[in-house]
C-alpha positions in Angstrom: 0.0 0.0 0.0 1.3 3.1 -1.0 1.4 6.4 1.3 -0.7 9.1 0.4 0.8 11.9 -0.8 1.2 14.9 1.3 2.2 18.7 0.4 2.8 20.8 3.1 0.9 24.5 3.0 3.8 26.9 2.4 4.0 29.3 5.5 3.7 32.3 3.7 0.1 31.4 2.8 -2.7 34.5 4.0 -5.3 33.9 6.2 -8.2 34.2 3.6 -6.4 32.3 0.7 -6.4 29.5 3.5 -9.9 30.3 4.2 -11.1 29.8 0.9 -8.8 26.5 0.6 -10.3 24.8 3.9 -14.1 25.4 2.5 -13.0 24.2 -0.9 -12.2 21.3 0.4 -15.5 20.3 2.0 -17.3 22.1 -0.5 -15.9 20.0 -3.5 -16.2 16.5 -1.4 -19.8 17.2 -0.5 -23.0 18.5 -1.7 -24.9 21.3 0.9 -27.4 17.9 1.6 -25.0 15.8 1.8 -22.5 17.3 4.8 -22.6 15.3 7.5 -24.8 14.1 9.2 -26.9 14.3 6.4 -30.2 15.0 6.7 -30.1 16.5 10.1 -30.1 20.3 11.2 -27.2 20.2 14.0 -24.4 22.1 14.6 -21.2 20.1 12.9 -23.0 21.5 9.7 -23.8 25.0 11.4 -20.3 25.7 12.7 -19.0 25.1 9.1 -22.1 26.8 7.5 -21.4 30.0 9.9 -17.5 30.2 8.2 -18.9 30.3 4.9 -21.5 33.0 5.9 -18.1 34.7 7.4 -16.6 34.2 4.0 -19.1 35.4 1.6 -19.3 38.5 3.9 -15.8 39.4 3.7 -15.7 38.7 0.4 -19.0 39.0 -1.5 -18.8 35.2 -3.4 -22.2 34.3 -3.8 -20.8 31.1 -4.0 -20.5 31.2 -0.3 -24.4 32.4 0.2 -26.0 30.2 -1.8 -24.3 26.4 -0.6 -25.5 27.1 2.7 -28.9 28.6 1.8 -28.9 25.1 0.4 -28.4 23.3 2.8 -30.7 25.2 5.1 -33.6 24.6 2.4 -32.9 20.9 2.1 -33.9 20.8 6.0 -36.4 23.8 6.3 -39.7 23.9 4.8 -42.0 27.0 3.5 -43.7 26.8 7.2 -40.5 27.1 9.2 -40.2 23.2 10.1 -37.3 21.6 10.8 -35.5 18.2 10.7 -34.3 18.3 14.0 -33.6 16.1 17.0 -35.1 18.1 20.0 -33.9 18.2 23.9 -30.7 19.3 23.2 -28.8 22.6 22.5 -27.0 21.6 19.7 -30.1 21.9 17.6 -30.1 25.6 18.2 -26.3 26.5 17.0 -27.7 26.0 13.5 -30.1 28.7 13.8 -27.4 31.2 13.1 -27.8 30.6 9.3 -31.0 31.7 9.9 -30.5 35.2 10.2 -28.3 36.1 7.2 -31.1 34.3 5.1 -34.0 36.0 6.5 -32.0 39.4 6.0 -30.9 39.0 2.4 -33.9 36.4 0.6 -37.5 37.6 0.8 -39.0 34.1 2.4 -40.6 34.1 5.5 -39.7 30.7 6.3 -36.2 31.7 8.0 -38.0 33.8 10.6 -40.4 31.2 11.4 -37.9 28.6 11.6 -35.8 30.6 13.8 -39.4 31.6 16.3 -39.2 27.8 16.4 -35.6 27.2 17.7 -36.3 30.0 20.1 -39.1 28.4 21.3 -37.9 25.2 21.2 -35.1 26.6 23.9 -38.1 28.2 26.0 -39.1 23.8 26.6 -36.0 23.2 27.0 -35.6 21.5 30.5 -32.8 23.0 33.0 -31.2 22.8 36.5 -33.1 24.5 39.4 -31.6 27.6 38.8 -32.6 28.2 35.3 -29.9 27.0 33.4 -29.9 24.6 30.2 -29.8 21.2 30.3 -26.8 20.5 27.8 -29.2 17.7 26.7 -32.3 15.8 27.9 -30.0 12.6 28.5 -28.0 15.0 30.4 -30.3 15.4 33.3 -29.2 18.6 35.9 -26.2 19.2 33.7 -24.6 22.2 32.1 -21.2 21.8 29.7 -19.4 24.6 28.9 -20.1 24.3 25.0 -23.2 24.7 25.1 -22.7 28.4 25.8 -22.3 28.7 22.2 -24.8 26.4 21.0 -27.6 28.7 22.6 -26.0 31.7 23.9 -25.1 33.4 20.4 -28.5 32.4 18.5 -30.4 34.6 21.5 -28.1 36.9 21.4 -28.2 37.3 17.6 -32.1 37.1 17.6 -32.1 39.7 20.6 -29.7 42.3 18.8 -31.8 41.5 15.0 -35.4 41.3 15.9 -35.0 43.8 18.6 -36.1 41.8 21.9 -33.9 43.2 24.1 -35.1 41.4 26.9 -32.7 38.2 24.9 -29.9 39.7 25.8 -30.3 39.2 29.8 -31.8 35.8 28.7 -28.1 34.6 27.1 -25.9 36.9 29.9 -27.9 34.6 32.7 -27.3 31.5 31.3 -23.4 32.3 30.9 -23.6 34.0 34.3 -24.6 30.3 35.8 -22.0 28.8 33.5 -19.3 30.6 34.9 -20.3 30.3 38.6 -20.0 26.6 38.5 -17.1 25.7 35.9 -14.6 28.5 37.0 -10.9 27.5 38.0 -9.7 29.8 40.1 -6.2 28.6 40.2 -5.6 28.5 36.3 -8.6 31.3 35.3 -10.1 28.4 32.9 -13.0 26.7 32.5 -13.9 23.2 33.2 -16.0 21.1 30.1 -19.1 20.5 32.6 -21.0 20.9 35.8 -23.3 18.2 37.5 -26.3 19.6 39.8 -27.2 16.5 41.8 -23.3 15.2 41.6 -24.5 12.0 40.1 -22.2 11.2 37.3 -18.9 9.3 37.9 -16.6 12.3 36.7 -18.9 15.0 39.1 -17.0 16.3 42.1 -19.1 15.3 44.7 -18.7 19.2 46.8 -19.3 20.9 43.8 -20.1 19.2 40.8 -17.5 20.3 38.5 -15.7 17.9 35.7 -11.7 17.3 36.4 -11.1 18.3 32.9 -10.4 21.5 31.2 -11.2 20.4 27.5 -9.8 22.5 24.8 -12.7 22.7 22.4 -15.6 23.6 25.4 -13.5 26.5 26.7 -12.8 27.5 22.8 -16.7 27.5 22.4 -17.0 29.4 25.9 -14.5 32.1 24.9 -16.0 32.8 21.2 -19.0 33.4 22.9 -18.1 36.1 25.0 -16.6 37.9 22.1 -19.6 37.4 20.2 -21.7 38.9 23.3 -19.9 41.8 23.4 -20.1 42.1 19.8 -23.9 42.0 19.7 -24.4 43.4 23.5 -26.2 46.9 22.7 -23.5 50.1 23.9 -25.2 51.0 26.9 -26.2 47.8 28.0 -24.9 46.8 32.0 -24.3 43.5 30.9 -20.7 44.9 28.7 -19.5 45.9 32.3 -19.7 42.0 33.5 -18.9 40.4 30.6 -15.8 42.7 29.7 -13.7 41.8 32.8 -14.6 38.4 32.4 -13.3 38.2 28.9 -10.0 40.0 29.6 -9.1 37.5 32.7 -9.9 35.0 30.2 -7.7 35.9 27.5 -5.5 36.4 29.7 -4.9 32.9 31.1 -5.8 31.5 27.4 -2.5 32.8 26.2 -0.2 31.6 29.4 -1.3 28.0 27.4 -0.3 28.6 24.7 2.5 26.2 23.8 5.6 28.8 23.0 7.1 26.1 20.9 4.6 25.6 17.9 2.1 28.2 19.2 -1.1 26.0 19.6 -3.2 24.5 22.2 -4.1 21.4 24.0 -6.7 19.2 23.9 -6.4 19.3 27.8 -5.9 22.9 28.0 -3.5 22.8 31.6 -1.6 19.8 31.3 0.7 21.0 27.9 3.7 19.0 29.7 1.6 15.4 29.7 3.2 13.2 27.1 0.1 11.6 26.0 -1.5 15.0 25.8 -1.7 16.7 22.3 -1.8 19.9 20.5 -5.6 19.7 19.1 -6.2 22.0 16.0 -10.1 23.3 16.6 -9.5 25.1 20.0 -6.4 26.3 18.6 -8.4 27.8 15.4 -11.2 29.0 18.2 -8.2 30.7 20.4 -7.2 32.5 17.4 -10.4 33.8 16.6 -11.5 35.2 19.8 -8.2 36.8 20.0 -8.3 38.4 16.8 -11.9 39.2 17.2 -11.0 40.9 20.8 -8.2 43.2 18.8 -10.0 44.2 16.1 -12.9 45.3 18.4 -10.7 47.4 20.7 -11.0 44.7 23.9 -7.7 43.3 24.1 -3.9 45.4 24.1 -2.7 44.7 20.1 -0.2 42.6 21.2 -2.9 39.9 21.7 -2.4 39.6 17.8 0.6 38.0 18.3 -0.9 35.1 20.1 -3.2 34.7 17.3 -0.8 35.0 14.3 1.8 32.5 16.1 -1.0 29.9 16.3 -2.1 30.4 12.9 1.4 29.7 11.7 1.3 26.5 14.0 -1.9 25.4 12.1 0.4 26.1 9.0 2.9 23.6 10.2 0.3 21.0 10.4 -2.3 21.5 8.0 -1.3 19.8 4.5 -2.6 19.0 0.9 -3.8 15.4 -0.3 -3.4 14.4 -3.6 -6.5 15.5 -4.5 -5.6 18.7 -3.7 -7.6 19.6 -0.8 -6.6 21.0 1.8 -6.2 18.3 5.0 -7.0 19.8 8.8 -5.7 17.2 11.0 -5.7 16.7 15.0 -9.3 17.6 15.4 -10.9 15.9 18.3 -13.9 13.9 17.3 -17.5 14.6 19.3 -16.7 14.1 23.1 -18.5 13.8 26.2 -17.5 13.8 29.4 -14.8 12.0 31.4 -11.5 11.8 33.1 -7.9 13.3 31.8 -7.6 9.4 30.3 -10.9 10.2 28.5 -9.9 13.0 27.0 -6.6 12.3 25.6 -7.8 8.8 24.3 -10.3 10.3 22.2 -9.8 9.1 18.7 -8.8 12.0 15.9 -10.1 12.8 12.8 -9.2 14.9 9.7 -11.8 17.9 7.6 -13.8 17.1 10.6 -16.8 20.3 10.2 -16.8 22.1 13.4 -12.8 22.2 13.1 -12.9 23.1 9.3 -15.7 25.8 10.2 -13.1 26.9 12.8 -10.5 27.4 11.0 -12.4 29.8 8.3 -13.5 31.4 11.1 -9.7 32.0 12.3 -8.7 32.6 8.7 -11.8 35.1 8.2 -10.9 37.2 11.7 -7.6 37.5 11.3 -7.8 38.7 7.4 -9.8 41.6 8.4 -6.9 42.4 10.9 
């Protein structure tokens, strides 16, 4: 058997020329109904459907536009239904596609559609407090991720549809987020929180996961910069969320490995030798740095942090001889656990919510 060919990207390659390689890549391999997992409205599609949005914005490719609109058609119909598995908060992240559609195409199906997914997070069961349910098989808990899958489609609905009353809805569930996945010593973020401290991996004085998981906190800290980017001027909640974001970005760059300038798929334990540098939290780091720069929240020299991990992803990210771009090192879909758990977890390669990642990255740090 013969090893597949492999060309490395040269390291001189721009953000957006990279950008437009990676969705290339998935574009030419799959048709908008076919991305998977076909036929379902979730957010492996929608994280990768989002950087497209991102792309056609920055650069006006229709191209761009018009595969995801398809893809959102396949799954939506002309009353706003859609092929979705309820319960869970990863339903909701794909919502996002919703609101460039309903702004640019004159059918009334993407506002209805997203009514529904706001509703369907009004049902949605949570802790005593008030906080989501990551999933109805996930009774009493709360992962950090799901911050994200929720958090920004309120926020984006609050700040389009003008119902301001959204915006406290999304800054009270990541107010109960941080309160119960907070590190102090490391100013991270565990993956999870337990109420009734009934799973095996739930501390059993607070609740918390032992893990801090790359990907989650990724999720967590793009959210925050997407808050503040939606977050109204004068509304209190900037002077809560903007500390907390700073602090954060703060200890997010004290992990960053100095050597090839990514991250770890257990963010704190860099030194482990079975731990490993994992590419989608590293292209979420680099956006929400970026992001923070370009909107005036973080010192410039934040950039740096960004630009080095961009040229780490260069070091790994490769051609195959089809020509398409290759993202390895992406963690595949992962629930909860122990260190062992984590750094066991199988990897995969063009795997969406890292590919949509990655455009994001390329997209943020192209405008900077």
């Amino acid at each position: 058997m013969f090893e597949q060919t492999k060309h490395q990207v040269q390291s001189t390659t721009l953000p957006l020329e990279l950008g437009r390689e990676a969705s290339r890549a998935i574009m030419e391999t799959y048709s908008p109904q076919q991305l998977p997992p076909a036929g379902r409205w979730h957010y492996h599609q929608g994280v990768f459907l989002v950087g497209l949005t991102q792309l056609w914005q920055h650069t006006g490719e229709l191209k761009y536009l018009l595969y995801m609109k398809d893809y959102v058609d396949h799954l939506v119909d002309d009353s706003g239904n859609l092929l979705l598995e309820r319960g869970e908060l990863d339903s909701v992240q794909a919502g996002l596609l919703l609101f460039e559609l309903d702004a640019h195409c004159s059918e009334a199906r993407y506002r209805r559609a997203a009514d529904k997914l706001l509703h369907l997070l009004y049902t949605q069961n949570r802790t005593t407090e008030g906080g989501y349910w990551h999933k109805d098989r996930y009774p009493y808990q709360m992962w950090l991720d799901g911050l994200y899958m929720g958090g920004v489609f309120t926020m984006k609905y609050a700040s389009q549809y003008e119902q301001p009353r959204l915006f406290d809805d999304a800054l009270f569930q990541e107010q109960l987020m941080r309160a119960h996945t907070y590190d102090a010593a490391t100013g991270l973020y565990y993956h999870a929180w337990d109420e009734r401290r009934s799973m095996p991996w739930a501390n059993p004085s607070h609740g918390r996961s032992p893990v801090i998981w790359g990907r989650s906190l990724g999720w967590y800290a793009l959210s925050l910069v997407e808050f503040l980017d939606l977050l109204p001027q004068e509304h209190p909640g900037r002077l809560v969320i903007t500390p907390v974001f700073l602090q954060l970005c703060e200890a997010i760059v004290t992990y960053q490995d100095p050597r090839h300038g990514l991250w770890y798929q257990v963010m704190d334990k860099g030194e482990q030798a079975d731990n490993w540098p994992e590419t989608s939290c590293s292209s979420l780091f680099i956006y929400t740095l970026a992001k923070g720069v370009r909107l005036g929240y973080l010192d410039p020299a934040y950039l740096s942090h960004a630009q080095r991990g961009y040229q780490g992803l260069l070091q790994v990210l490769y051609f195959n001889e089809q020509g398409h771009l290759v993202m390895p090192d992406i963690c595949i879909g992962t629930g909860v656990g122990d260190y062992k758990h984590y750094v066991e977890r199988p990897k995969c390669e063009n795997d969406l919510h890292g590919v949509g990642a990655l455009i994001m990255a390329c997209i943020e740090l192209g405008k900077s």
